[in-house]
C-alpha positions as CSV (number, residue, x, y, z in Angstrom):
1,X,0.1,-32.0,-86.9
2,X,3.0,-29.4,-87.5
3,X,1.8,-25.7,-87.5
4,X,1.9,-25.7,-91.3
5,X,0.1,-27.8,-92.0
6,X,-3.0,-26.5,-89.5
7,X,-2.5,-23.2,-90.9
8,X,-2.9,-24.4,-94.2
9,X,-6.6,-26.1,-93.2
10,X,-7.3,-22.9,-91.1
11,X,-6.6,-20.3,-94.3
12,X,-8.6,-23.1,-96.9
13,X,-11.5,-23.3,-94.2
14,X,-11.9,-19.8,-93.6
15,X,-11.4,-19.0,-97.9
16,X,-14.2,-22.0,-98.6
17,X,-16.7,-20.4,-96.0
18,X,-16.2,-17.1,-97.7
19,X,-16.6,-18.7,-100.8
20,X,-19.7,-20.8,-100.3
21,X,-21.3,-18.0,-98.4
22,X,-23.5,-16.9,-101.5
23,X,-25.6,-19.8,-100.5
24,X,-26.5,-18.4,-97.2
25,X,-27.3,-15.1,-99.0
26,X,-29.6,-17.1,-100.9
27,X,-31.4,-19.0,-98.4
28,X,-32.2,-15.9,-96.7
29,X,-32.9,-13.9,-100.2
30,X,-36.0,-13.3,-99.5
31,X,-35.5,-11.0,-96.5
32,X,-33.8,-7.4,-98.0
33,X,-30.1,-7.0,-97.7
34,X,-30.1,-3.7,-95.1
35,X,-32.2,-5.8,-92.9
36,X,-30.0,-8.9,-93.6
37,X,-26.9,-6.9,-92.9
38,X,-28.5,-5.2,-90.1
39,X,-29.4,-8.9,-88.3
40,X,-25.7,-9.5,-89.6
41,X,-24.5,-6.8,-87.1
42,X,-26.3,-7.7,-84.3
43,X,-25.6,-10.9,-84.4
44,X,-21.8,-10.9,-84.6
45,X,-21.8,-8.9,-81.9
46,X,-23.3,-11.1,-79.2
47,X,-21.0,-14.0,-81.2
48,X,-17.5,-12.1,-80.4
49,X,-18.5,-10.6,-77.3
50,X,-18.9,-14.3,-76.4
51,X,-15.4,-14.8,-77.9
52,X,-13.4,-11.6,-76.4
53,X,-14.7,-13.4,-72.7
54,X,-13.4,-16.8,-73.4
55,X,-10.3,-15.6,-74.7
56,X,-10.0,-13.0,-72.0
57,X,-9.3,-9.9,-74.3
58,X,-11.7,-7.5,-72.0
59,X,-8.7,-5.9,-71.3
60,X,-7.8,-5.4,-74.6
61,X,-11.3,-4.2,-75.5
62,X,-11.5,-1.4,-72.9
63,X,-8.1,-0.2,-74.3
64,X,-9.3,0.0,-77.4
65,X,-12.8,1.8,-76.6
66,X,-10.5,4.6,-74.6
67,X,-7.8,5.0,-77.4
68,X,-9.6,7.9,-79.4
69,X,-7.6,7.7,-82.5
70,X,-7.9,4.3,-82.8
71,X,-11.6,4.4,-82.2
72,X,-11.6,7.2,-84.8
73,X,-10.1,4.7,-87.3
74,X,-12.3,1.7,-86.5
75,X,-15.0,3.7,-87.2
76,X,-14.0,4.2,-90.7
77,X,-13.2,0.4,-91.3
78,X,-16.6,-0.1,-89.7
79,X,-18.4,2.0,-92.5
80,X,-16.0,0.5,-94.9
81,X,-17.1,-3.4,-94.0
82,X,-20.8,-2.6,-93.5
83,X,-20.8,-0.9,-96.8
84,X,-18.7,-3.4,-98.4
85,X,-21.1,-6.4,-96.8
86,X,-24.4,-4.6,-98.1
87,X,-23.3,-4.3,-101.6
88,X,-22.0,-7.7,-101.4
89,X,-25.6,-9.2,-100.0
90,X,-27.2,-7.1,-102.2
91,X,-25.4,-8.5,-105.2
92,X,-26.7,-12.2,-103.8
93,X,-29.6,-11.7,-103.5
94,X,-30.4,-9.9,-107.2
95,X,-27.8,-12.8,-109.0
96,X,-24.8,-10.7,-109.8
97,X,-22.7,-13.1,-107.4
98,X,-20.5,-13.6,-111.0
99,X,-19.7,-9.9,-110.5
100,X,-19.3,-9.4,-107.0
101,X,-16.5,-12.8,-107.7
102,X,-14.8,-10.8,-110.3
103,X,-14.3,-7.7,-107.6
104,X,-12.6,-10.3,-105.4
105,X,-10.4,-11.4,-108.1
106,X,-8.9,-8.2,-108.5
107,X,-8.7,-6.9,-104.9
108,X,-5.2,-8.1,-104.5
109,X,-3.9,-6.1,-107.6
110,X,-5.7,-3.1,-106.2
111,X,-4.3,-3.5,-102.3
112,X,-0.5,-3.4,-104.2
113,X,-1.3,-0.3,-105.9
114,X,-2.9,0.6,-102.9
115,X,0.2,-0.1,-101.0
116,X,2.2,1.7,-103.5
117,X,-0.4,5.1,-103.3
118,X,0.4,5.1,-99.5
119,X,2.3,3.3,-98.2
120,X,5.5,4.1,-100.6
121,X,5.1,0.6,-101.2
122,X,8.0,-0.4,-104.5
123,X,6.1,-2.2,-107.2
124,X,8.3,-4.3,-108.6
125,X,8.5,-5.6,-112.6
126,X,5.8,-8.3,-112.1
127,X,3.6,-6.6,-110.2
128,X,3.3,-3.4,-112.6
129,X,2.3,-5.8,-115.3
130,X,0.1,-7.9,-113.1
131,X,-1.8,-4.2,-112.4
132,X,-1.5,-2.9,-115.8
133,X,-3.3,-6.5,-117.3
134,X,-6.2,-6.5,-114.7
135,X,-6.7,-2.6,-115.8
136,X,-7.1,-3.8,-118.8
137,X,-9.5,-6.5,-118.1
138,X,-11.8,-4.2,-116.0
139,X,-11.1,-1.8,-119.4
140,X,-12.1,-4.8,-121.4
141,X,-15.3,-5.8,-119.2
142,X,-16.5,-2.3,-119.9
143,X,-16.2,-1.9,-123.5
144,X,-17.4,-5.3,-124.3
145,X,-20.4,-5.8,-122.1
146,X,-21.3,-2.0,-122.2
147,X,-21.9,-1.7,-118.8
148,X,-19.5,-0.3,-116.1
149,X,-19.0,-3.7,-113.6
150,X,-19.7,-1.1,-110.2
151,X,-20.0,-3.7,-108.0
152,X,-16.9,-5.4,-108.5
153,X,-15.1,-2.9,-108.7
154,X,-17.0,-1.0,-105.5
155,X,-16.4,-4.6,-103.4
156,X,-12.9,-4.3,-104.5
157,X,-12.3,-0.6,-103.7
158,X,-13.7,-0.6,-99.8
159,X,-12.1,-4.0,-99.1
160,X,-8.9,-2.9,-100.4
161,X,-9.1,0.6,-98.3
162,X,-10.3,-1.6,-95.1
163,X,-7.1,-3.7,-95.7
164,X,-4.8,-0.9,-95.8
165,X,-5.9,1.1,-92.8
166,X,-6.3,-2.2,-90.5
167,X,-2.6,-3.0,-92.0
168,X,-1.6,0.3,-89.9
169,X,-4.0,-0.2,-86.8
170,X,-2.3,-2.1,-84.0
171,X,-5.5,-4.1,-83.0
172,X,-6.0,-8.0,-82.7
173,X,-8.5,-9.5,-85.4
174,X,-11.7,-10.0,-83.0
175,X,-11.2,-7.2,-80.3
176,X,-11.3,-5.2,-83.9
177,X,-13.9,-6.6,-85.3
178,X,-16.0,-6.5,-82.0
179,X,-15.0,-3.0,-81.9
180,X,-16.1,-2.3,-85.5
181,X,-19.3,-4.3,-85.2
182,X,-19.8,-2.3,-81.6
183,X,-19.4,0.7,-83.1
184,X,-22.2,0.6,-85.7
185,X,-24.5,-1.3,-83.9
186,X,-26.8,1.7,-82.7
187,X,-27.6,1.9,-86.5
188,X,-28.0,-1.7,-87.0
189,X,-30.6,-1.5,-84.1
190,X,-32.2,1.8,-85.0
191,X,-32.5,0.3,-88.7
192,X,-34.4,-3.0,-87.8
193,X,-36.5,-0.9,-85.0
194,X,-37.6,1.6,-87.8
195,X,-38.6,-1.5,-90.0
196,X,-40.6,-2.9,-87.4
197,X,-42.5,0.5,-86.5
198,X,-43.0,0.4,-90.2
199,X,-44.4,-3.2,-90.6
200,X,-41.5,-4.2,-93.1
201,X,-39.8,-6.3,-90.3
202,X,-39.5,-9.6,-91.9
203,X,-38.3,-11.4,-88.6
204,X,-40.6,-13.0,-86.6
205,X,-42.5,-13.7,-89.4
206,X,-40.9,-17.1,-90.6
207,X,-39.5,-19.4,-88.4
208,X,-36.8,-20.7,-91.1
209,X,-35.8,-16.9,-91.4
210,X,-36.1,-16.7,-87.5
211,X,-33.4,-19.5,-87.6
212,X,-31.2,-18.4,-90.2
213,X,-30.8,-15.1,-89.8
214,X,-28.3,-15.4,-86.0
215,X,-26.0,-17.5,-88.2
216,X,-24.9,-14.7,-90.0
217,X,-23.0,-13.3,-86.7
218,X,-21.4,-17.0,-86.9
219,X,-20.9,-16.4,-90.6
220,X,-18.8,-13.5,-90.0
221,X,-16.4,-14.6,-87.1
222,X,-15.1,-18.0,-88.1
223,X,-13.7,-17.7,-91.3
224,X,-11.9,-14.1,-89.7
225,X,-10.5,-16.8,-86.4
226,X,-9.7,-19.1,-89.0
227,X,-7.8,-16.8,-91.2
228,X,-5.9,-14.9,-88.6
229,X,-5.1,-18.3,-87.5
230,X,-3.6,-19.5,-90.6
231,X,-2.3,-16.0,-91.6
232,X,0.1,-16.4,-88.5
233,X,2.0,-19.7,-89.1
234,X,2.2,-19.3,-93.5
235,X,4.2,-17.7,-96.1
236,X,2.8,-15.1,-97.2
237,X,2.9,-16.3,-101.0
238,X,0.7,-19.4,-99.7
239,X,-2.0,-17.3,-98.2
240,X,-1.7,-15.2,-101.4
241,X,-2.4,-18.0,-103.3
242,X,-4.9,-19.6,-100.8
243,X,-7.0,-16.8,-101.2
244,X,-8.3,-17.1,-105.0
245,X,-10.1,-19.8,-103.6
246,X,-12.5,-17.9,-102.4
247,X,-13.5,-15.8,-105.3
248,X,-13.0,-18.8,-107.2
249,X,-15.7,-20.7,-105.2
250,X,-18.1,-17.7,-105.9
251,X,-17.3,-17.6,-109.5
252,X,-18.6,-21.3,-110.0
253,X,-21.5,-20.9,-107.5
254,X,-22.7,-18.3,-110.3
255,X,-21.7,-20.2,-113.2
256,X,-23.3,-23.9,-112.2
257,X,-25.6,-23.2,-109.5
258,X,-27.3,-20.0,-110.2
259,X,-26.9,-20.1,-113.7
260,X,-26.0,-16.6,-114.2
261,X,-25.6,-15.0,-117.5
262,X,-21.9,-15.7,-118.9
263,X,-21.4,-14.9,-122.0
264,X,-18.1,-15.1,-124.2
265,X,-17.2,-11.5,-123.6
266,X,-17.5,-11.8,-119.8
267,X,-15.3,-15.0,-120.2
268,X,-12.8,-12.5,-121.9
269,X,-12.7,-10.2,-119.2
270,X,-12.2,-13.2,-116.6
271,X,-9.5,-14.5,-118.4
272,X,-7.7,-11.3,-118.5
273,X,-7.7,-11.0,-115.2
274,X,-6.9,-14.6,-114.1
275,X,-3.4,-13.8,-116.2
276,X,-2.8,-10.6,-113.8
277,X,-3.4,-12.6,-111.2
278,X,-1.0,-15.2,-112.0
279,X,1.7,-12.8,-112.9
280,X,1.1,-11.6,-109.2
281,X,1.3,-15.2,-107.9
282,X,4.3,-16.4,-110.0
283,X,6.1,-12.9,-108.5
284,X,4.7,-13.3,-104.6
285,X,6.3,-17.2,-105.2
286,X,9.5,-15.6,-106.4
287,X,9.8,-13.7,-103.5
288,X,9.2,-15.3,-100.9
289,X,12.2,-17.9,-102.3
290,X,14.4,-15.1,-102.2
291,X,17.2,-14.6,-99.6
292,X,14.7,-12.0,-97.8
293,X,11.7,-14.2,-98.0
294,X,11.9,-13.9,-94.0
295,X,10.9,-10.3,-94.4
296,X,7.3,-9.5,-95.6
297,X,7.2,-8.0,-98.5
């Protein structure tokens, strides 16, 4: 099997665990989502610490733990994915997975203007209209439903922010996730120690739970290998593609499993942005056929 070809089933594993993830939310719904995220931290530590041996990146590890400025920046990305991962939980576990899709949907218009805001970044033609459409869809969602669509927009906002500062941090995917995960574990702990002096602990109290709850630190890791696996040997017009499938998976675990409420005017607002985003895919294909397609753009 040509590298292609791998990274293509690398990227659609890791986008299909991300996607179907809602249903491990769900199975575990009925433990609250600082706790779950809190188990979800502890967890992936001992998981990649088990990973940075086998690979042999101690090395790299103790580098990073000694680089100040670096550790200075992977503690913002750390608050940026916990907070990012409790909204998202939350949004599980009280069935506004519809919404939390939507967020995903429009976090690749958002990283470009992001990219643009910071990184002097040239929009070009396509890409201003595929921003200027989803504005309008988020504009839409608002005035239609009546309601200001926080968590989408919230999940899109700190994952767009964590992509842009990791884009500029010269650390390998799981030393930096380690690192990240490291660094807020002291609250993770202190979090599930304070429920448990409290009597709100739900672990050790169900021995499904007790079983479910590690897999989150499993959860976590694999789709990240998967994805810096595939990200390495594709275009990046196929991974920008690759990754609706994610978002898209969440949008019809909502619709036909949970049952969510979807109405015509939400529909509206979904459509809208499924144009923005195809403007942005038809523009990321266009380039990457170009004579500079060698060159990331």
């Amino acid at each position: 099997m040509d590298d292609t070809r791998r990274g293509i089933l690398a990227a659609l594993a890791a986008f299909t665990i991300w996607g179907l993830a809602p249903l491990y939310f769900k199975a575990v719904g009925a433990v609250p989502a600082d706790e779950i995220v809190a188990h979800r931290v502890l967890w992936s530590v001992a998981f990649l610490a088990v990973l940075v041996g086998l690979k042999r990146q101690g090395p790299a590890m103790r580098a990073v733990l000694a680089n100040r400025r670096l550790l200075g920046v992977l503690l913002v990305t750390a608050v940026l994915t916990g907070a990012n991962w409790l909204v998202f939980v939350w949004a599980v576990t009280h069935d506004r997975v519809l919404e939390g899709s939507l967020g995903y949907f429009i976090n690749p218009l958002l990283s470009v203007l992001l990219g643009r805001l910071f990184l002097g970044e040239r929009l070009r033609p396509l890409q201003q209209l595929a921003v200027a459409i989803a504005a309008a869809g988020v504009a839409w969602r608002i005035v239609a439903v009546g309601t200001v669509p926080w968590i989408a927009l919230f999940l899109a906002l700190t994952f767009g922010v964590y992509g842009l500062l990791r884009k500029r941090t010269p650390v390998d995917a799981i030393v930096g996730l380690c690192v990240e995960t490291v660094l807020v574990l002291p609250l993770a702990i202190g979090w599930l120690a304070w429920l448990a002096s409290t009597g709100e602990l739900r672990f050790g109290h169900d021995t499904r739970i007790d079983l479910l709850l590690p897999v989150a630190g499993i959860l976590t890791a694999t789709p990240l290998m998967l994805f810096a696996f595939g990200a390495r040997r594709l275009p990046l017009a196929t991974v920008g593609f690759l990754q609706y499938l994610a978002p898209s998976l969440n949008f019809l675990l909502a619709v036909f499993v949970f049952h969510e409420p979807f109405d015509s005017a939400r529909l509206t607002g979904f459509i809208i942005i499924w144009c923005a985003l195809a403007l942005y895919t038809a523009d990321l294909l266009r380039a990457s056929r170009a004579p500079s397609a060698g060159r990331i753009h």
